[in-house]
C-alpha distance (Angstrom), angle and dihedral (degrees) to the residues before:
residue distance angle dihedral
X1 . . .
X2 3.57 . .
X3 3.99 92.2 .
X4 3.71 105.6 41.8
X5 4.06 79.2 54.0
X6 3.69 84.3 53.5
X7 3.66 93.3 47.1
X8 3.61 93.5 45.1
X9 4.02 90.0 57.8
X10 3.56 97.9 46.9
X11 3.76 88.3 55.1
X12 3.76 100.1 50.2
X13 3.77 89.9 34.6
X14 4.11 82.8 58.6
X15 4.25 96.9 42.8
X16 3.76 76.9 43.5
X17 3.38 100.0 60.9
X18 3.71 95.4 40.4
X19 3.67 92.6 60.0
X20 4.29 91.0 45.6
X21 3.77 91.9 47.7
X22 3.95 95.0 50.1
X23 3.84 114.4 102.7
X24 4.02 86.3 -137.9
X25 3.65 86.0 104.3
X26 4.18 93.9 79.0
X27 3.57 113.7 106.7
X28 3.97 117.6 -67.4
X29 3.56 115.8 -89.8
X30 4.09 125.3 -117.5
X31 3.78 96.5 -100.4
X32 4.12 101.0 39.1
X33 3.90 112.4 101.4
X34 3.85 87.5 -108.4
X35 3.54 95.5 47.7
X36 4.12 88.8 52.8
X37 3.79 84.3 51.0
X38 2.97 98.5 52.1
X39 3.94 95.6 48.7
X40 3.62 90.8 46.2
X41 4.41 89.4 51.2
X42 4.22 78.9 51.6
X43 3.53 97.1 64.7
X44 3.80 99.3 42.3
X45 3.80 90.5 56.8
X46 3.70 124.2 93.4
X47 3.52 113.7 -109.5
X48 4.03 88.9 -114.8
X49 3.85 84.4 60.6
X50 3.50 98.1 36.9
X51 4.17 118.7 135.9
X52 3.84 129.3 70.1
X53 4.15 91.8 -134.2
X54 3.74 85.5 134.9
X55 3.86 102.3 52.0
X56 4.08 88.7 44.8
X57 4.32 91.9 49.0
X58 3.80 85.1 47.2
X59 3.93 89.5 80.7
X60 3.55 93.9 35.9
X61 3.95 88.2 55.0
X62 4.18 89.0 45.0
X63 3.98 90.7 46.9
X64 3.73 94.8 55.0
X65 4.02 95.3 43.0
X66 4.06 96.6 47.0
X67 4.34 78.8 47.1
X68 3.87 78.3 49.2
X69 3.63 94.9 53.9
X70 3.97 94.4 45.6
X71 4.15 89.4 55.6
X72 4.48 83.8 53.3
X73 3.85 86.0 43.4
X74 3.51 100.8 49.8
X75 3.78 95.4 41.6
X76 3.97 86.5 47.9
X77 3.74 87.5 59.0
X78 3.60 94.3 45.4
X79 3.59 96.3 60.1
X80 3.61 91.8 46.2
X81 3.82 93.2 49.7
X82 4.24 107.7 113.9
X83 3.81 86.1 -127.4
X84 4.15 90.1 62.8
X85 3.54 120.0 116.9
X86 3.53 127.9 -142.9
């Protein structure tokens, strides 16, 4: 059981790390269905409330927890490695 856990964390630790180490994370562009939502949320706002600084952190914020998660993963499967020491 112990190595098809191991095997199952080194491949979601790898498809992980693919998806973290893309540069799809940059802000949507103008013609991608976010980027038309996020035009069209613009001009509904007041002008007080006006800028989408939330919406654009949000994959910031999701990049650097999923890069979170792969630090717990691959320390998880390092202590359950057979050449770990107690």
């Amino acid at each position: 059981m112990t190595r098809d856990l191991q095997s199952l964390l080194a491949s979601t630790i790898e498809l992980a790390r693919k998806v973290t180490d893309t540069d799809a994370w940059t802000t949507p562009s103008a013609h991608s269905q976010s980027g038309q939502e996020l035009n069209e949320e613009e001009r509904r706002r007041p002008p007080p409330l006006a800028g989408s600084w939330p919406w654009l952190l949000a994959p910031t914020i999701a990049r650097l927890a999923l890069r979170a998660a792969v630090e717990e993963a691959e320390r998880l499967h390092a202590v359950i490695s057979h050449t770990a020491t107690s």
